[in-house]
N, C-alpha and C positions, 0 to 999 in steps of 0.2 A: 440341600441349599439350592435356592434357582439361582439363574443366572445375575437377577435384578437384586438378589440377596447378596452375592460376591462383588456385587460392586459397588457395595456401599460401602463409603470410608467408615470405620468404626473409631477416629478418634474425633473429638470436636473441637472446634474452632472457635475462636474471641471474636469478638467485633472487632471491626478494624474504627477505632478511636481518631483517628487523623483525616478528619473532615474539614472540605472547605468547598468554594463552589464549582459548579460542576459534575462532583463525585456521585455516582451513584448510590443508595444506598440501599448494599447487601451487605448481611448475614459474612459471608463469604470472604476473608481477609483478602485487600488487594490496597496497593499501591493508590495516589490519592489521585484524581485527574492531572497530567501534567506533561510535557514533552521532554523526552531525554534532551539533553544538551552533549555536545562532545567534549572530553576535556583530555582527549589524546591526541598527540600529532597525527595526519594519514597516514595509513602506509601508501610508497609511491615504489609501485614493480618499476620501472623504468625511469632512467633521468632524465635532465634536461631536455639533454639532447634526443633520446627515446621519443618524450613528448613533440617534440617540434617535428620529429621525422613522420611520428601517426596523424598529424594537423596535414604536415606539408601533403600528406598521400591519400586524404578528406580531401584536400582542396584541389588536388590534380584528377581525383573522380571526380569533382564536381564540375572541374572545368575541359575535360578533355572526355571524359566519358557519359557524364548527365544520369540526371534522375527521369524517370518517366513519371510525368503527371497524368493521370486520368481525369482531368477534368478544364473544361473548356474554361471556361471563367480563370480559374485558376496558372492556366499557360497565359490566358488575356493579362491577366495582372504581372503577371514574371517577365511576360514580353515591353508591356509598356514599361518596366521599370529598369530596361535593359538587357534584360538575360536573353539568351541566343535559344531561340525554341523552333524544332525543327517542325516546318510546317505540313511535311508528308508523315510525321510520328508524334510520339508525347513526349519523347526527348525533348528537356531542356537543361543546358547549360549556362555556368554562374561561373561568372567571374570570383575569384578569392576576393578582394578587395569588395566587392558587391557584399559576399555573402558577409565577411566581417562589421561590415557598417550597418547592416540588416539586425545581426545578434548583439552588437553592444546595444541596440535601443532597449533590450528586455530588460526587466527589473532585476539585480541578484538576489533578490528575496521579496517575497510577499505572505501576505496574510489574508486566509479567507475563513469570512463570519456567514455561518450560517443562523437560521432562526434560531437557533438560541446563542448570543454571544458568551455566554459562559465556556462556550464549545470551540471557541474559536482556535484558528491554528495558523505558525508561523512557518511558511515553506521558506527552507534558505535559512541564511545565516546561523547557522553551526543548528539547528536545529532537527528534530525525525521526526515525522510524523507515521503513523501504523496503519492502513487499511486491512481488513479481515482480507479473506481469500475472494476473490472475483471470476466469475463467469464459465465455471465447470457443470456440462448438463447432466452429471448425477451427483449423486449423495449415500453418505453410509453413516452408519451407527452400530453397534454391537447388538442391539437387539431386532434391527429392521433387517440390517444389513446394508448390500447396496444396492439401489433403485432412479429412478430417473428422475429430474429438478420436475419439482412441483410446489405449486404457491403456499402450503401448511410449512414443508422443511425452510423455505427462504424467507416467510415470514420468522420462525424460528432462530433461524440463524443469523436473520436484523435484532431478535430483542437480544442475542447474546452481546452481539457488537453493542447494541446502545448499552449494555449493560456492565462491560468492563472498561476501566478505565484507560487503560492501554492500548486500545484502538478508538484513533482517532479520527478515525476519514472512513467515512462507507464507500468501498472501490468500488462500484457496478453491482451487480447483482451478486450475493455470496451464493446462489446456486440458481442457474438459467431456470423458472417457474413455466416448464414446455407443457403445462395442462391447461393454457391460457393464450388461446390464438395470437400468433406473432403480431398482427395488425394491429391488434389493441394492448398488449403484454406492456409495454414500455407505460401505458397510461395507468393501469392496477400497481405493476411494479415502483414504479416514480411514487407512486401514493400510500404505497408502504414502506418504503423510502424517508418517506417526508412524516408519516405520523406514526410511523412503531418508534423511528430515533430522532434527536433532533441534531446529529451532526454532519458536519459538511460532505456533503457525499457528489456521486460523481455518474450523473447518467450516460449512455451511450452514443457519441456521435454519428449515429447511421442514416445519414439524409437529413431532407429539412425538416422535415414532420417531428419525428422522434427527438431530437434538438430544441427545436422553439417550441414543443409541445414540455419539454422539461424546463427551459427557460421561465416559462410562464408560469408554469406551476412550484419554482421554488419563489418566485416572484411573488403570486401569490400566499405562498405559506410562511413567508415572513411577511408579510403585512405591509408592501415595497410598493412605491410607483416606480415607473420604470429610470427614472432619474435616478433612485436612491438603488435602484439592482447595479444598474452600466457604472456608480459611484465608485464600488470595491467590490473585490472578487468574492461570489455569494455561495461558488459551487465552480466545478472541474472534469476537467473531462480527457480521455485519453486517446490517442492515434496509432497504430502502427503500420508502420509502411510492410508491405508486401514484398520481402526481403526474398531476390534481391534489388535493389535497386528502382523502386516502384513505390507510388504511392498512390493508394485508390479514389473509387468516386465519394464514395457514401463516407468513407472520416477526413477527406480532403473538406466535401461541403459541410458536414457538419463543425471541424475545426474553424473553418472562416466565418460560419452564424456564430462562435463562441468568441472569436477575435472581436468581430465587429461589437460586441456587447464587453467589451472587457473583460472577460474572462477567463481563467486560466486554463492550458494548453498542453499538456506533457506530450511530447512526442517519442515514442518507445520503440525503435526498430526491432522487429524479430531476427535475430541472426545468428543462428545455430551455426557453430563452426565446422565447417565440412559438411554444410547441408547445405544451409541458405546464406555462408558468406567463406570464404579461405578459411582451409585448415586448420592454418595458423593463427596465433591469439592476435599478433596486432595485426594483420590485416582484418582480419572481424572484426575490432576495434575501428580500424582507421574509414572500411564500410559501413559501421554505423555511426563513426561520427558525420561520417559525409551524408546520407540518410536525413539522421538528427536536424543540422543544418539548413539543408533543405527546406524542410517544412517548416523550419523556426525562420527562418527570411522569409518564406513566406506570408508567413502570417503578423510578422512587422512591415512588410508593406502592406496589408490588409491595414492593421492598426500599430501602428507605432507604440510602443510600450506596452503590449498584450504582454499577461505574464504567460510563461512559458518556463518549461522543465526539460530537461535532458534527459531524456529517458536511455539507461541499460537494459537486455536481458541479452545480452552476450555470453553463450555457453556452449559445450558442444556435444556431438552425438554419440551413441555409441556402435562405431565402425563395423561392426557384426550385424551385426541390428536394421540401423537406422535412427532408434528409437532415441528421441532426448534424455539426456544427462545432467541431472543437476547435484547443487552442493559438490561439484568436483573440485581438486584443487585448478585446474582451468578454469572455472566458473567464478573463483574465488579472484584468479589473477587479473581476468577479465573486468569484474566489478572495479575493482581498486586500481585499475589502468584507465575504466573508466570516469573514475573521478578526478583521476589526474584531468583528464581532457576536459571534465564540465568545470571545474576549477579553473582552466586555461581560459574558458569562453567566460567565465564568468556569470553560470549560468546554476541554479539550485539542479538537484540527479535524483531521476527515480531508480530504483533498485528494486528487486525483488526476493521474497522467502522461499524458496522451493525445493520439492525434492522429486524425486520416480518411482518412488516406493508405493504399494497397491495398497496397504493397509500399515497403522498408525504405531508403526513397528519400531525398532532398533534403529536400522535404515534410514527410514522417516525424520526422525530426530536428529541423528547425526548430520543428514544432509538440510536439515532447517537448521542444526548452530552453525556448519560451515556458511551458507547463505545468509545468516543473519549475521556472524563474525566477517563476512567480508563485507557487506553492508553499515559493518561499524569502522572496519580499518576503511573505506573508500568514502566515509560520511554522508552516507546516502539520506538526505531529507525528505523523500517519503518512500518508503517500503510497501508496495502492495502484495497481496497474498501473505501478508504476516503473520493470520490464525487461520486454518483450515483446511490448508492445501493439501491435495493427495493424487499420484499417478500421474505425475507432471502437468496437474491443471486439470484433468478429466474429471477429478470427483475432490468434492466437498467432505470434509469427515467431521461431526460432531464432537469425538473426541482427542482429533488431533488439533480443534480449536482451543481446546481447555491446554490442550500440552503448551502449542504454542504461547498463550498465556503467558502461563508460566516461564519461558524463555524470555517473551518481550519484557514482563517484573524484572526479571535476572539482570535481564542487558540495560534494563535502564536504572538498574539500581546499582549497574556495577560503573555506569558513568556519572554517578553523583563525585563534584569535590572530595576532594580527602583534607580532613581539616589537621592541622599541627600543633594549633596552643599549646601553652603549657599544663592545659589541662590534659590534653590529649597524651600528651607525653608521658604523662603519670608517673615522674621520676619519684616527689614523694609517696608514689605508693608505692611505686617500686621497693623504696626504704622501707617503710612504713614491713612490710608480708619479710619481705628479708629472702636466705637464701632457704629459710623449713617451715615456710608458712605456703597459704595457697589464694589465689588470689578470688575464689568466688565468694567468701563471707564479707569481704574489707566494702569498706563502705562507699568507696568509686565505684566496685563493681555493683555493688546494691542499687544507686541510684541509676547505675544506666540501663542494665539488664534487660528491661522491658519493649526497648529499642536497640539495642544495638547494633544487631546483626537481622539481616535481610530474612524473614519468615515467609516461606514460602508456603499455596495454600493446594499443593499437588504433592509434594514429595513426603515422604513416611520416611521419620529417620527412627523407627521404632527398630530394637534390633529382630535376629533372626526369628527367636522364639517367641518375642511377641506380638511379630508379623502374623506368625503360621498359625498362633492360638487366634489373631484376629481374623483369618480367613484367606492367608494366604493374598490379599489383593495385589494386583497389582496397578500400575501406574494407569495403565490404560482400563479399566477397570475402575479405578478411581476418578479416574474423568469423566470417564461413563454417568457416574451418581453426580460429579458436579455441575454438568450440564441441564441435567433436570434438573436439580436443586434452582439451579440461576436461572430458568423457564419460568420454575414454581414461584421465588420469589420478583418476576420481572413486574413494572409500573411503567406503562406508557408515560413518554415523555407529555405535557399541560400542551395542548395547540387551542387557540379562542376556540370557543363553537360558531363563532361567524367565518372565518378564515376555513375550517373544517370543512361546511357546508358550500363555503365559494369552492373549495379544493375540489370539493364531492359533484359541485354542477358544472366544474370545468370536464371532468374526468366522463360524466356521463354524454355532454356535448358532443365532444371530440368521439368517444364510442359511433352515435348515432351518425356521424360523417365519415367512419368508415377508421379512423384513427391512421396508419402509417400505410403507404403500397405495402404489397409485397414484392415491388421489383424497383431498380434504379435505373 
């Protein structure tokens, strides 16, 4: 038996019946298009008084210690608008009261329509949204192995996202395509982007170029003047400050081209606990919300009302090492401490899925449900890295996007209402079977059977021996076959052929003018 013989599932699968718009349609049982909603209280590691103490110790870095800005313009805008910016450094400091009047102007929730409004997504208000795995420069599979981001694997791993319904946001690149000169990589990529999915996705803020060269081009592939783009948020994009305490050139300028167009903003501080911020969980907390803040008042005095996200990846290292840690319980407390604080501000939270594991293992998994479980207690409204992550960001895996999958199904089907009617209660059927009957023939069971319970299109609940007479497969093995299968059956999303070819003579333009420096 080959290897591509063991990994094929041997039992078959139903159509999945529960169509409506949106949904892709696969062979492939899955969940219908739709965003989890939460219907559990947060969990909150700390009280009241906890929270008000990690705000008040944000706001005294912010006003006694300062953020460094790397960029001139951007100190110009902080200075006119009163912040104390030191004119022999990039130190500037924010008044508390500054920085508070700055964050209430954001929206608590928004919604961004990309080209196809079928696809549309609501950030904030009790809502999650899923992006696949973003911006690792390799990639692996059980039959290549692992290898370095090239534009076949990331076009690949775009039809898989347009093609489960559980990821809803294309986070950046699901694997850096390094076979494609940096200069011009952002214009091929953006363009498969835009016509392998049609959902709201999220290019790179790295300078001006790379920015307004994506602006324009999702502008164009929705069929937009530029009135009806700057209208409501069409596409998003993410920052992270240079932790510690620092926020760079090239996503400082690209977040202010995004502001000035209204568009949405997630600000995501990197801050590894005992690496790149205190040991301790709320001081890593209390320096990333100060971080967070930072560039969220920024960019409401840029534009007043830009939406904007609070971005987490608060975790920490491993002391022997060095090397990052994730799905710890640290990482878990961290998340869910963090939502306390984007709650305080009033502000939608990014979160992330992640683990450190080198291949699509035991490990892997564990530390994607803790990552994803404290993502659900902290109510995180959009989750990047949700399907595909491996080696803490380094590499892309084929088959731990299909796993994850299957956990995103799980989690959002395990935050559906619980309904109670009296049908639900099934007291008379309870009567009805008695205490020496059974309840799979009676006829409540009959009619619901076919829905009831949550079918998952990964897990083999076959027992021992009809596992091993099937070939012994296992889980990863099985995701193996179902990633090709969802390759084999994928259908580009409809884009006009006029829109296509405007795409196609912007992309080749920008080319012959040289596309992005390579320096800032």
């Amino acid at each position: 038996m080959t290897e591509q013989d063991s990994a094929a599932p041997r039992r078959s699968r139903r159509r999945n019946k529960r169509r409506k718009a949106g949904d892709t349609p696969l062979a492939l049982e899955q969940l219908p298009w739709g965003q989890l909603r939460y219907i559990d209280p947060p969990t909150e590691p700390v009280n009241a008084e906890g929270v008000a103490r990690i705000h008040d110790a944000a706001m005294r870095i912010l006003e006694d210690i300062g953020i460094e800005f790397l960029h001139v313009e951007a100190k110009q805008v902080l200075k006119a608008a009163g912040c104390t910016v030191d004119p022999d450094s990039d130190n500037v400091r924010m008044d508390r009261g500054f920085v508070m009047e700055q964050v209430a102007k954001a929206p608590s929730s928004f919604t961004i329509t990309p080209r196809n409004p079928d696809h549309r997504v609501v950030i904030g208000d009790g809502h999650a949204a899923f992006g696949q795995v973003a911006s690792p420069p390799n990639v692996s599979d059980l039959d290549n192995g692992r290898r370095g981001g090239n534009r076949q694997d990331f076009q690949n791993l775009l039809k898989l996202a347009q093609s489960f319904n559980c990821i809803h946001l294309i986070c950046g690149y699901p694997v850096e395509p390094i076979d494609i000169h940096a200069s011009i990589r952002h214009l091929d990529a953006i363009f498969d982007l835009l016509t392998l999915t049609d959902k709201a996705m999220q290019p790179y803020p790295l300078g001006k170029e790379r920015i307004e060269d994506a602006m324009e081009m999702v502008r164009i592939a929705g069929g937009l003047n530029w009135e009806e783009f700057k209208a409501t948020p069409r596409m998003f994009t993410n920052i992270n400050s240079s932790s510690p305490l620092k926020h760079d050139w090239p996503m400082l300028d690209g977040a202010m081209r995004m502001a000035r167009h209204k568009q949405p903003v997630i600000v995501t501080p990197f801050t590894l606990s005992g690496a790149m911020a205190p040991i301790t969980i709320a001081g890593a907390v209390a320096q990333q919300t100060a971080e967070a803040l930072a560039a969220i008042a920024l960019l409401q005095v840029v534009q007043p009302g830009t939406p904007v996200v609070y971005g987490s990846f608060t975790s920490n290292v491993d002391m022997k090492t060095g090397a990052p840690a994730f799905g710890t319980p640290e990482y878990m407390r961290a998340t869910q401490m963090s939502g306390q604080m984007a709650r305080r501000y009033n502000l939608p939270m990014r979160v992330s899925n992640a683990n450190a594991s080198n291949v699509p293992d035991a490990q892997a998994t564990w530390e994607s449900v803790y990552s994803l479980q404290a993502a659900s207690m902290a109510h995180g409204n959009i989750v990047y890295h949700a399907a595909g992550w491996l080696e803490g960001g380094l590499c892309a895996s084929f088959e731990k996007f299909i796993i994850d999958c299957e956990l995103l199904q799980q989690l959002t089907y395990y935050h559906q209402p619980v309904s109670v009617t009296d049908d639900d209660l099934a007291v008379e059927t309870i009567k009805e079977v008695g205490p020496n009957g059974h309840f799979l023939g009676c006829a409540h069971t009959q009619q619901r059977y076919k829905t009831a319970f949550y079918s998952p299109f990964l897990s083999d609940w076959s027992n021992f021996e009809q596992w091993e007479q099937n070939g012994s497969v296992t889980a990863t093995q099985r995701a193996n076959r179902i990633w090709k299968q969802v390759l084999e059956e994928y259908q580009p999303p409809k884009m006009d052929p006029a829109i296509r070819e405007e795409l196609e003579s912007f992309v080749e333009r920008r080319k012959r003018e040289g596309g992005a420096p390579m320096d800032f």
